[in-house]
Backbone bond lengths (Angstrom), bond angles and torsions (degrees), N, CA, C in turn:
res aa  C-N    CA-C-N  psi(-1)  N-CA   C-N-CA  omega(-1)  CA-C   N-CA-C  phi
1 X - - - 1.471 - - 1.508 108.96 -
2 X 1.456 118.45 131.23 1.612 128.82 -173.92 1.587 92.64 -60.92
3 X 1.294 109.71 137.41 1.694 117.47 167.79 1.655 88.22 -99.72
4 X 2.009 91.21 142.40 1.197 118.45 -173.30 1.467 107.30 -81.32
5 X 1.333 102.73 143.02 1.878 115.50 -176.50 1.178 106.22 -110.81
6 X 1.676 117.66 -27.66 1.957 107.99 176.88 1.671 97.34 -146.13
7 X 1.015 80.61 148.45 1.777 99.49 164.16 1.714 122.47 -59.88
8 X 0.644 120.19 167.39 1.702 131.40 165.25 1.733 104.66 -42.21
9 X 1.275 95.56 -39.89 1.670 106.52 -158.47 1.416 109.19 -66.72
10 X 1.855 98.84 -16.58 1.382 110.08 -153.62 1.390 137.77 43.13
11 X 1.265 91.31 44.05 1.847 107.00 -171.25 2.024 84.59 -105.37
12 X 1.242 134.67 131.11 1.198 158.84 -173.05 1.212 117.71 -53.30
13 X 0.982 143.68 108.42 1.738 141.55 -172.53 1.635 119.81 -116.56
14 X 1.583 115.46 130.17 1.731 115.88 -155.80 1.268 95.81 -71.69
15 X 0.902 134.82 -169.69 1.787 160.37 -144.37 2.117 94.62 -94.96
16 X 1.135 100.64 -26.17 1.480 105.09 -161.97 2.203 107.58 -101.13
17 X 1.933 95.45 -13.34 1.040 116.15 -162.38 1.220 150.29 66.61
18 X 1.455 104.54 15.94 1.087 99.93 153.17 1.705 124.29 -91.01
19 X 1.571 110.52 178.71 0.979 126.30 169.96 1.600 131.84 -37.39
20 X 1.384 111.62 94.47 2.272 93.36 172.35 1.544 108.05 -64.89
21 X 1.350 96.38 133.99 1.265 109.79 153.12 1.773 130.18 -40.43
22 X 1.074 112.47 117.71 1.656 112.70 -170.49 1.635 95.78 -70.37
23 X 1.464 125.42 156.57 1.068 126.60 178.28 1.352 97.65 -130.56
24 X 1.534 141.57 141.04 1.118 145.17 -159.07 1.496 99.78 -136.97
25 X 1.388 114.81 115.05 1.511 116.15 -176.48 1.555 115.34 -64.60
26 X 0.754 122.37 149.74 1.651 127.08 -166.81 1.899 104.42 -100.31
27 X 0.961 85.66 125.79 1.825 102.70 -170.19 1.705 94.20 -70.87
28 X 1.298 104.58 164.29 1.622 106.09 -168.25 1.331 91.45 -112.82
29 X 1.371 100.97 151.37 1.548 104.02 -165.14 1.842 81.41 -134.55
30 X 1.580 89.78 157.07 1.140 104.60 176.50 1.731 102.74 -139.62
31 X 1.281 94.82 152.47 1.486 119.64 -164.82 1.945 104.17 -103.90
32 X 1.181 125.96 150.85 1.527 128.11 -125.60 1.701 76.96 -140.97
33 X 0.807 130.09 88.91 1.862 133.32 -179.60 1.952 81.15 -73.82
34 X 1.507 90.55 156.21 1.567 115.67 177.64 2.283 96.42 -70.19
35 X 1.234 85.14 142.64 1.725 86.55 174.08 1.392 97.86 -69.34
36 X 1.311 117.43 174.31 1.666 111.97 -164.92 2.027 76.40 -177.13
37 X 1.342 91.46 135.08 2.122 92.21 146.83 1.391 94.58 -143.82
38 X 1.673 98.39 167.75 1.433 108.66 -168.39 1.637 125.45 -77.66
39 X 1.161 104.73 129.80 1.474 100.53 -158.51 1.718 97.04 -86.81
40 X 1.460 109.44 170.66 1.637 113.33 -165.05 1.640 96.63 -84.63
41 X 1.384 114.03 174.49 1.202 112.50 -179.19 1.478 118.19 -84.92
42 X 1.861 112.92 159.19 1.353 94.36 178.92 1.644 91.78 -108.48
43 X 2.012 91.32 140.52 1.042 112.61 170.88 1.444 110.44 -123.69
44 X 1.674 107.75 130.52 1.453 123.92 179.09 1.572 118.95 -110.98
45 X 1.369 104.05 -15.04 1.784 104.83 -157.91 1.968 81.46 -150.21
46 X 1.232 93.04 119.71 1.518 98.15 168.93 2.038 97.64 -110.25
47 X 1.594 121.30 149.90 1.548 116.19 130.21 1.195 142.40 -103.50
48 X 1.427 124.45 100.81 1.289 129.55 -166.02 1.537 116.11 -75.82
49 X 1.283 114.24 127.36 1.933 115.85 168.77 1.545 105.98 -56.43
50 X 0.679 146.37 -177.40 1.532 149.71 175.19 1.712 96.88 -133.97
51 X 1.332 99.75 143.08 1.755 107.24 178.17 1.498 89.45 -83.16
52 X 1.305 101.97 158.93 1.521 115.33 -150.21 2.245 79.17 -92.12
53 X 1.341 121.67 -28.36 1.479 103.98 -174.40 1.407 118.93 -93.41
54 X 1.330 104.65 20.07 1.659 113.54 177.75 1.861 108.54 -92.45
55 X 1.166 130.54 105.85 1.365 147.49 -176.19 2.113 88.50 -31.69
56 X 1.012 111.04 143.50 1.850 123.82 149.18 1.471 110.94 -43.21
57 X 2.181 99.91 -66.03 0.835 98.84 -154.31 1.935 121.21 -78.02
58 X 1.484 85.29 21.47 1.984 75.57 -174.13 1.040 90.05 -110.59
59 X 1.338 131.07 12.58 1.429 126.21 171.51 2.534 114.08 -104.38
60 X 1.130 72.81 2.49 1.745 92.89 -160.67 1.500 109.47 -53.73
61 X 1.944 104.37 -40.72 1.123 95.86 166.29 1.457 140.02 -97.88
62 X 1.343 100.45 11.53 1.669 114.51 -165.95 1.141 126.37 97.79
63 X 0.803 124.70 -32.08 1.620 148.33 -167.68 1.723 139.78 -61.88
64 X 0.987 139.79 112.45 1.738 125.26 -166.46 1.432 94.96 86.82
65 X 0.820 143.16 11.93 1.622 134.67 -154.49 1.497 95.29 -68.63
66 X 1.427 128.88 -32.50 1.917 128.12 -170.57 1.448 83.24 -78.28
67 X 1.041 141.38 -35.42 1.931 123.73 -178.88 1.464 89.37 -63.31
68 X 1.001 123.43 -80.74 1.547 121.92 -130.07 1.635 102.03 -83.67
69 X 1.582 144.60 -27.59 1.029 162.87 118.78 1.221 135.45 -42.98
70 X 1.701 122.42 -2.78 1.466 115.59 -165.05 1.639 111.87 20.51
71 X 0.470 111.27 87.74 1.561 115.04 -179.32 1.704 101.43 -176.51
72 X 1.641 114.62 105.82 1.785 133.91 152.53 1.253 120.43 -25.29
73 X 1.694 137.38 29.99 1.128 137.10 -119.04 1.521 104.02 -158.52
74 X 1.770 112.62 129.61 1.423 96.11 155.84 1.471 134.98 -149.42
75 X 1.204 161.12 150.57 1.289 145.34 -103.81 1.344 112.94 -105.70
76 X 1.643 101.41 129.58 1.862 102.71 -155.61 1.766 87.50 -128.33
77 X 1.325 97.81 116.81 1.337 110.15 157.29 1.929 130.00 -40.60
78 X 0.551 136.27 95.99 1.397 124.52 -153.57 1.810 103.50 -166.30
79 X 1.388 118.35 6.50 1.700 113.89 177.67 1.724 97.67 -122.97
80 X 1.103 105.07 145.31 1.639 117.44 167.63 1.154 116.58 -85.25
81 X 1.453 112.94 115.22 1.579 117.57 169.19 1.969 121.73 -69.86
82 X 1.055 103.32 111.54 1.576 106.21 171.53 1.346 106.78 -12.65
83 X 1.556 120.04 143.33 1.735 127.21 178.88 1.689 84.68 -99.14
84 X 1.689 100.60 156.23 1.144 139.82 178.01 1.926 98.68 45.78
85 X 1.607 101.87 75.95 1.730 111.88 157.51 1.620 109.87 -115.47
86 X 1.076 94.30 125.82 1.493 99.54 157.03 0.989 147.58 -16.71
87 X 1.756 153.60 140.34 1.336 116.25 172.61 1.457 115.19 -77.17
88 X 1.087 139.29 -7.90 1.756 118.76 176.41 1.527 98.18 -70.08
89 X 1.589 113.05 -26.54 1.762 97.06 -162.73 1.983 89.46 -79.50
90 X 1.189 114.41 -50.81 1.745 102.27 -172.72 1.658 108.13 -50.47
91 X 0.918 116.19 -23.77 1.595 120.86 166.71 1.483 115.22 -50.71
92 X 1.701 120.48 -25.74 1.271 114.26 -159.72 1.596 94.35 -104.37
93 X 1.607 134.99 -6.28 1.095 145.72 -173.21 1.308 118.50 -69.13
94 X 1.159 143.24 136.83 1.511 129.04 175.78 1.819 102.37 -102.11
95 X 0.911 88.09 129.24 1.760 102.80 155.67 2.060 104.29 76.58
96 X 1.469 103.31 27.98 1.446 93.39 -170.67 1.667 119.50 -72.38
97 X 1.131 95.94 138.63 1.680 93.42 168.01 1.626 121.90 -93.31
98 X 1.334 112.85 175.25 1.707 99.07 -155.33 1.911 101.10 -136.74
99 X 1.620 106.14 8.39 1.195 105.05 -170.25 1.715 107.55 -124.51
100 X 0.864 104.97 44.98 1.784 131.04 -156.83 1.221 121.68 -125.74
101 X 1.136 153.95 138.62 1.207 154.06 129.64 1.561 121.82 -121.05
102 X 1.475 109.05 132.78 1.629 132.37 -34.49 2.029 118.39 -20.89
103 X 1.113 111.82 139.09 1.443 92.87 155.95 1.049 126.10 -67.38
104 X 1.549 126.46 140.64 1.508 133.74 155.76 1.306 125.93 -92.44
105 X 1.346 110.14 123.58 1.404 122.24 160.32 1.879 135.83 -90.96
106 X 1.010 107.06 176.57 1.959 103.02 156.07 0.720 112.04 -91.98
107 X 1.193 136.34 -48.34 1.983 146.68 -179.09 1.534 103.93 -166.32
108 X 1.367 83.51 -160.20 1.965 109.83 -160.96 1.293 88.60 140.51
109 X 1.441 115.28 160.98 1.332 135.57 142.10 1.452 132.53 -11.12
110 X 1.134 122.46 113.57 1.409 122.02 -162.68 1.725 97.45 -59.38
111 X 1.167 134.44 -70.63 1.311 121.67 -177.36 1.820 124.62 -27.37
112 X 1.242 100.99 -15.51 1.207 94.53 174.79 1.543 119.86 -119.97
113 X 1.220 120.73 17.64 1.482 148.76 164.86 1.717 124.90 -90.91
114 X 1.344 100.05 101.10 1.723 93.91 -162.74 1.628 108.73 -80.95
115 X 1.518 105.70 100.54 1.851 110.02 -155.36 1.595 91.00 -72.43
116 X 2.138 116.40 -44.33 1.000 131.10 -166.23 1.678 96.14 -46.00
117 X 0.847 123.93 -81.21 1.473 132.29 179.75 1.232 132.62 -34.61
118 X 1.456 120.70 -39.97 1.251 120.04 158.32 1.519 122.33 -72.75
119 X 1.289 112.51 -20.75 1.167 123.49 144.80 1.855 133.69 -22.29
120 X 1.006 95.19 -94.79 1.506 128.22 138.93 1.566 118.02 -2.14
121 X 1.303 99.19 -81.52 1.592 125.80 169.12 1.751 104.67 -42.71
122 X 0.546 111.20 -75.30 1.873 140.36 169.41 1.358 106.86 -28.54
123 X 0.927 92.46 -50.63 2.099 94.79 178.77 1.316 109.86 -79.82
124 X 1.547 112.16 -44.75 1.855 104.88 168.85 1.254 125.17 -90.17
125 X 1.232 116.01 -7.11 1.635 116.23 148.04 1.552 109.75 -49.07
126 X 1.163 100.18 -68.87 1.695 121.84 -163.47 1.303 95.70 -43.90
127 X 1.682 123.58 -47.45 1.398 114.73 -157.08 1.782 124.29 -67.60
128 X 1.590 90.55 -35.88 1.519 108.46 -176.36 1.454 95.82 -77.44
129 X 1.305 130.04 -15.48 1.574 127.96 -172.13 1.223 89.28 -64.57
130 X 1.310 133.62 -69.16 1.234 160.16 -131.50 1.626 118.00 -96.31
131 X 1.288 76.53 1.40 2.038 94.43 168.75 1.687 95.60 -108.92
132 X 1.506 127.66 -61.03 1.269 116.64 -174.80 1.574 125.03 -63.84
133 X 2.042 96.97 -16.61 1.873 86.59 157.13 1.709 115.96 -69.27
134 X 1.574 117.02 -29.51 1.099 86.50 -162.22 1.592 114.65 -85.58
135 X 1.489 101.14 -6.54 1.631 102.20 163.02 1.316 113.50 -48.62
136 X 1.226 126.77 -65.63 1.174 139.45 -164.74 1.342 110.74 -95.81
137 X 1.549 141.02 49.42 0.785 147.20 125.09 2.064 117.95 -126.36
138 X 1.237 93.27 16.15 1.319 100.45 -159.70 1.976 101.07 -62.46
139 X 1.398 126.38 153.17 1.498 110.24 175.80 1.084 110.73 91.11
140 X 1.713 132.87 -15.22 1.166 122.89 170.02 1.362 138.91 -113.67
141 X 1.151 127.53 -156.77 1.822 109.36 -164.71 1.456 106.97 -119.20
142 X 1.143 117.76 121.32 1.727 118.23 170.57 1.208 114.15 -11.25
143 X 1.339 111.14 126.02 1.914 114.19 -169.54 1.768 103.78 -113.75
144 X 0.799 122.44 144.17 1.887 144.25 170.97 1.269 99.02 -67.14
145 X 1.423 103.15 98.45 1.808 109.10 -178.77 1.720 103.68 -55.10
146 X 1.263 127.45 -179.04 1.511 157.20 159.30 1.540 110.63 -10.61
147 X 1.372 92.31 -90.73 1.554 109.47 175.87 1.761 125.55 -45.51
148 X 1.221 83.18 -13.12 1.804 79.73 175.77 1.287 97.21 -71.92
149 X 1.628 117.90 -62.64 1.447 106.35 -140.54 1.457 93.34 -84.19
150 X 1.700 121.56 -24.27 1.778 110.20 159.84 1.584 115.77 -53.36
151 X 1.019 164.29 -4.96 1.290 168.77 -35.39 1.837 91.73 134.67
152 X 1.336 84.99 -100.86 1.815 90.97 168.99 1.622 124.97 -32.18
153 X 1.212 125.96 -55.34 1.384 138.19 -178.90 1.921 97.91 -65.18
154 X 1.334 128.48 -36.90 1.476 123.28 171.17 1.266 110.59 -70.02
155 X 1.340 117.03 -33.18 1.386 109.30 175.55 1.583 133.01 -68.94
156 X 1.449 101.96 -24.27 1.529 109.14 169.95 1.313 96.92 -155.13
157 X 1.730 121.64 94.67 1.919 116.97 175.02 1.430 101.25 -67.40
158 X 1.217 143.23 -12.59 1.468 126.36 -149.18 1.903 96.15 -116.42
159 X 1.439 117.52 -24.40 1.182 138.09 163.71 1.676 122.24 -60.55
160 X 1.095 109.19 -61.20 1.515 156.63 -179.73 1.161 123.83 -116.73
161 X 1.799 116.50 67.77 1.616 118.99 -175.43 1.642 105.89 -66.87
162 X 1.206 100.27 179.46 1.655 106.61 175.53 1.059 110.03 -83.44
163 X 1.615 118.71 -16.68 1.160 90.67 -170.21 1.904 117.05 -100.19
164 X 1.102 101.48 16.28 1.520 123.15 -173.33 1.541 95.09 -96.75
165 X 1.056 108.49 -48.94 1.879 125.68 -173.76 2.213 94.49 -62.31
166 X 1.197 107.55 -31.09 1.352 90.51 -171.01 1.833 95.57 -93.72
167 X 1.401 114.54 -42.23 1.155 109.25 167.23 1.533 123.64 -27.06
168 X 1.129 95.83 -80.66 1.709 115.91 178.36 1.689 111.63 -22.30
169 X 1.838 99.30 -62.24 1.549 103.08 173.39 1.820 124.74 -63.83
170 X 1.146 91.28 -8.64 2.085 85.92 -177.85 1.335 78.70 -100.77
171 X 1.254 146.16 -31.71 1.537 121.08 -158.14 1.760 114.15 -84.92
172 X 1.066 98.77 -0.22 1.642 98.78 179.47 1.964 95.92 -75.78
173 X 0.841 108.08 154.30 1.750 133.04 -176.57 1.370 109.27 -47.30
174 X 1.817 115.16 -63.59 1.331 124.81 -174.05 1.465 121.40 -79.89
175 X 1.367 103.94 9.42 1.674 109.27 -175.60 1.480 88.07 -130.44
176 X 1.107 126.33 -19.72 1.552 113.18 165.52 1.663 112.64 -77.88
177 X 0.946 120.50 -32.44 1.865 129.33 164.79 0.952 113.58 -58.11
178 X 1.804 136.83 -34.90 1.033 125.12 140.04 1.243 147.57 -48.02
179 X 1.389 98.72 -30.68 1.776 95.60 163.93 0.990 113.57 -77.22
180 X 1.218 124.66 -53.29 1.372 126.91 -164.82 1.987 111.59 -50.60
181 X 1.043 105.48 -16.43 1.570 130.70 -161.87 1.863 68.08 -85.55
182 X 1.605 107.38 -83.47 1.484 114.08 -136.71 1.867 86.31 -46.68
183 X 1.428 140.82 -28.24 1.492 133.58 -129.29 1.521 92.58 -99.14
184 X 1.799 109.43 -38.83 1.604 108.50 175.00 1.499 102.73 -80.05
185 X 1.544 142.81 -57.40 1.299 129.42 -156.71 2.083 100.38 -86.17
186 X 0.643 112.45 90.17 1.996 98.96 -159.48 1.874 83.99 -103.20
187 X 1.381 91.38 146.63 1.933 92.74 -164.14 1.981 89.53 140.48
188 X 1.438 105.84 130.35 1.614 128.92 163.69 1.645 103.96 -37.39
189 X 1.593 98.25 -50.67 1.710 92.28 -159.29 1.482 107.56 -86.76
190 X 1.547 115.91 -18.82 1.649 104.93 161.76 1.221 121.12 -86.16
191 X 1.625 135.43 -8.18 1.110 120.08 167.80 1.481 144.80 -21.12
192 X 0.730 130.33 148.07 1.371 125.35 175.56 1.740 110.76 -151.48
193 X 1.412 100.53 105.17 1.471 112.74 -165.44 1.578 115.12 -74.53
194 X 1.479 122.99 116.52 1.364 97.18 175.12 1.658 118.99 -78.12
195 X 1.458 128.48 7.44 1.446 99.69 159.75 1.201 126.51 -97.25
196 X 1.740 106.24 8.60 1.913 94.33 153.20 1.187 112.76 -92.19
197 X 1.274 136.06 38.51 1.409 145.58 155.78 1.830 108.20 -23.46
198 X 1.383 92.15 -50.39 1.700 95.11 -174.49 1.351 127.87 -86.13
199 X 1.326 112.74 -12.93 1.237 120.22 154.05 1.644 118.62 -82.17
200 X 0.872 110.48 -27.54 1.917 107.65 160.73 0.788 114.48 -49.62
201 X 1.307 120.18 -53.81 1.705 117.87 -154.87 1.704 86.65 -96.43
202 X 0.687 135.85 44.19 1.923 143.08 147.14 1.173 109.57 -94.83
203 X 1.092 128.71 -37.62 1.445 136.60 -173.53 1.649 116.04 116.42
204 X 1.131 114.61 -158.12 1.517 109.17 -161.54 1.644 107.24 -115.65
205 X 1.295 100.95 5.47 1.774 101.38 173.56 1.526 97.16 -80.60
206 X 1.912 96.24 -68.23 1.364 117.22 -171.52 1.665 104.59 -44.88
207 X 1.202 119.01 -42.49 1.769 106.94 -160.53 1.674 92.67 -70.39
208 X 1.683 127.44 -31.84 1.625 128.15 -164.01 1.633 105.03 -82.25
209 X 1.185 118.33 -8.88 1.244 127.15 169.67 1.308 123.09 -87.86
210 X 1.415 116.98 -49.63 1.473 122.72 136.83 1.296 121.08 -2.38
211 X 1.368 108.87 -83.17 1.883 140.78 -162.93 1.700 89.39 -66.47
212 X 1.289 126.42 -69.44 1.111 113.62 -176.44 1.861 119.27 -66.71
213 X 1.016 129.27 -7.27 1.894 120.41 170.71 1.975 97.26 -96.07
214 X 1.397 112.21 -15.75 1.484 94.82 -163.81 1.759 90.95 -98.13
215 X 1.369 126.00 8.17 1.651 129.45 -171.07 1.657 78.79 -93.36
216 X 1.028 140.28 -5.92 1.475 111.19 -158.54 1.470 87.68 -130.25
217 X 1.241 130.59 -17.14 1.606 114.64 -175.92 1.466 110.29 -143.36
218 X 1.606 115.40 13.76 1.720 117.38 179.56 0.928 113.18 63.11
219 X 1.515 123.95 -146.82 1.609 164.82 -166.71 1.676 102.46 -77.60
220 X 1.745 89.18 -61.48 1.925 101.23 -159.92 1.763 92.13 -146.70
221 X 1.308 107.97 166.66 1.425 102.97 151.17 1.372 102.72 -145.08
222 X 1.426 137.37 150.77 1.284 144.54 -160.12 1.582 81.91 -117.00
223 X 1.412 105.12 143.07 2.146 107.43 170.37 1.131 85.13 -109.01
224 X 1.286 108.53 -167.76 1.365 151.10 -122.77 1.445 99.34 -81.41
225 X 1.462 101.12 -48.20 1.755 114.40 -164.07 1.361 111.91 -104.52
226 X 1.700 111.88 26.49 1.652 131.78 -175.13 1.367 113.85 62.40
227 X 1.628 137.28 6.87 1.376 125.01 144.07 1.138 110.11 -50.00
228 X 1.886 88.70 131.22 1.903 106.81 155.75 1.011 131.14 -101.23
229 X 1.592 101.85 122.77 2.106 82.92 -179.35 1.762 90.36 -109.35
230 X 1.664 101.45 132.37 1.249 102.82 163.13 1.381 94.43 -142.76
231 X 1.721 112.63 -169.91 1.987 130.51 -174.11 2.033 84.83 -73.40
232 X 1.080 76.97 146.94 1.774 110.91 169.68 1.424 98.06 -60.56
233 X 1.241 113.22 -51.41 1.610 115.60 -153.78 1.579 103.36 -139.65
234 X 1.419 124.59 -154.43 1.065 141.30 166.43 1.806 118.23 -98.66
235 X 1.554 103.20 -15.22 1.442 145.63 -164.87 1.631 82.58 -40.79
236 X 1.480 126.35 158.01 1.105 127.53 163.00 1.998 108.32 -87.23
237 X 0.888 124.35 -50.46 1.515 129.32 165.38 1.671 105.58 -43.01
238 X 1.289 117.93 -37.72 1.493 111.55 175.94 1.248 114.20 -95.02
239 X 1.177 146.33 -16.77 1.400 142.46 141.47 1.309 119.51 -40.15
240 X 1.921 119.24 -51.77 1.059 100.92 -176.98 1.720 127.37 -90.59
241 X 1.528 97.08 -1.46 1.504 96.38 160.09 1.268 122.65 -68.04
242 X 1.606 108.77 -42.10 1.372 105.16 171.27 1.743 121.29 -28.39
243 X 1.644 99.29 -62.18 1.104 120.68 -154.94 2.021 96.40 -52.82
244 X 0.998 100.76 -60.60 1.303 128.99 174.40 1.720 106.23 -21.66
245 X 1.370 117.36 -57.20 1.156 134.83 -165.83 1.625 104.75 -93.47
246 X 1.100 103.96 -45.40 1.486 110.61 159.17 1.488 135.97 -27.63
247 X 1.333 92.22 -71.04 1.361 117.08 176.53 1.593 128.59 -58.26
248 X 1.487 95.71 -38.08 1.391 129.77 -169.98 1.824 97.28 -62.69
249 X 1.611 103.05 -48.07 1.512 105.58 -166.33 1.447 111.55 -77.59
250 X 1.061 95.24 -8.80 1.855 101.75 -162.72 1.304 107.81 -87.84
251 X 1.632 111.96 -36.57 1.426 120.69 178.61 1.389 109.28 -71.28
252 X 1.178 112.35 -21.75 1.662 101.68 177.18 1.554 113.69 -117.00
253 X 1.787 92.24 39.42 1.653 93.36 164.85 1.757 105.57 -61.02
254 X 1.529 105.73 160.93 2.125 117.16 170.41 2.159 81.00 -63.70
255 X 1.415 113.68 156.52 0.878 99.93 160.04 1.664 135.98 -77.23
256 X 0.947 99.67 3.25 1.709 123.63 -174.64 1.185 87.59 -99.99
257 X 1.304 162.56 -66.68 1.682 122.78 -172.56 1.062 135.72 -13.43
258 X 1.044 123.26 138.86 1.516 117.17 -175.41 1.351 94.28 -111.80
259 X 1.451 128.86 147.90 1.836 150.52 164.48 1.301 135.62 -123.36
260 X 1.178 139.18 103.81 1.525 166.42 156.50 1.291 109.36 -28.39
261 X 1.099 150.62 115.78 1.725 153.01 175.47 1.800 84.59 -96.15
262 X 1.273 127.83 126.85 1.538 111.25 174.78 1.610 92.16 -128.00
263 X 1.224 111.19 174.32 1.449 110.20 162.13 1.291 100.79 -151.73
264 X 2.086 108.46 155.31 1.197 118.50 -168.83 1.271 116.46 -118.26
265 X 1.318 108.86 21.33 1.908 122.71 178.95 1.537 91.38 -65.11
């Protein structure tokens, strides 16, 4: 007599007869990301060309700079003046200081601005920076730079206040180690910024490469005829085009341009 393999029900039965287990395919689910649009970039440090018919000296003390520049902006020492210039050439410098080495200026004339060097500087700053983040972030979990949760908060302010959106970002682990870092080591050169969050977590070439293309052209730089070229976004791909394009224009300033370091804190 044939031994039975299924029931009436025609539901499938093993070798021993009992029942197989039914297996029910699992429906695909999809996951609902927060709405987000792209938030504008943050700019802190613009370099401005100077129009060649605007006097040095009304720029000498910093001052009025939104009259005479339209530009929200005001004059931040932050470029190295070439070692061993003359005094007619430190004459052509805006805003130099005299108790420094290198001296720092706001601008002057690119020929007399050592870009190579701050350059330089910038990359081995950056590098040792980028060892004491990872001390002090060491143990923790990849953090959601800035722009996300600014992103999110544009997409719905009344949903997503700012001030939940800034919350959110200090409360993750590896951006709280950063503060805690910036609150014990407090000083410019130990800083540790959380909106280069995303260049950290690149690693320590990429973040010193960073430090050295953004020492030579900031945030933005406005030319001659008040175009700005700055990043689209906060985006890491649009930062480094920026940089890219940035850099590119600056190196082939005339050497007689003159350039503005401004800042918009």
């Amino acid at each position: 007599m044939a031994k039975k393999t299924q029931k009436s029900t025609g539901q499938p039965l093993t070798r021993h007869g009992s029942r197989v287990q039914e297996v029910l395919s699992a429906k695909p689910t999809t996951t609902e990301l927060p709405a987000t649009v792209m938030p504008p970039p943050t700019i802190r440090y613009s370099l401005v060309c100077l129009p060649e018919e605007l006097p040095t000296a009304v720029l000498s003390t910093g001052r009025n700079l939104a009259r005479h520049l339209n530009v929200p902006a005001k004059a931040f020492a932050a470029l190295w003046a070439k070692p061993g210039l003359y005094l007619w050439q430190r004459r052509q410098l805006i805003g130099l200081g005299k108790d420094r080495r290198p001296a720092v200026c706001a601008g002057g004339p690119v020929k007399l601005i050592d870009l190579a060097a701050m350059r330089h500087a910038a990359h081995l700053g950056a590098t040792m920076r980028h060892n004491m983040w990872h001390t002090a972030t060491r143990g923790t979990q990849v953090a959601s730079p800035w722009h996300v949760f600014h992103g999110r908060h544009l997409a719905d302010p009344s949903g997503y206040p700012l001030d939940k959106a800034k919350a959110d970002f200090e409360g993750q682990r590896r951006v709280v180690a950063m503060r805690l870092h910036n609150t014990n080591w407090f000083g410019p050169d130990n800083e540790l910024d959380p909106l280069e969050l995303d260049f950290y977590q690149c690693g320590a070439a990429a973040y010193a490469n960073y430090r050295a293309l953004r020492a030579m052209c900031t945030d933005s730089v406005i030319t001659e005829n008040g175009q700005r070229i700055q990043p689209e976004s906060d985006l890491l791909p649009h930062r480094q085009a920026f940089l890219a394009k940035a850099v590119r224009y600056v190196e082939n300033l005339d050497p007689r341009q003159r350039v503005l370091c401004v800042t918009h804190n």
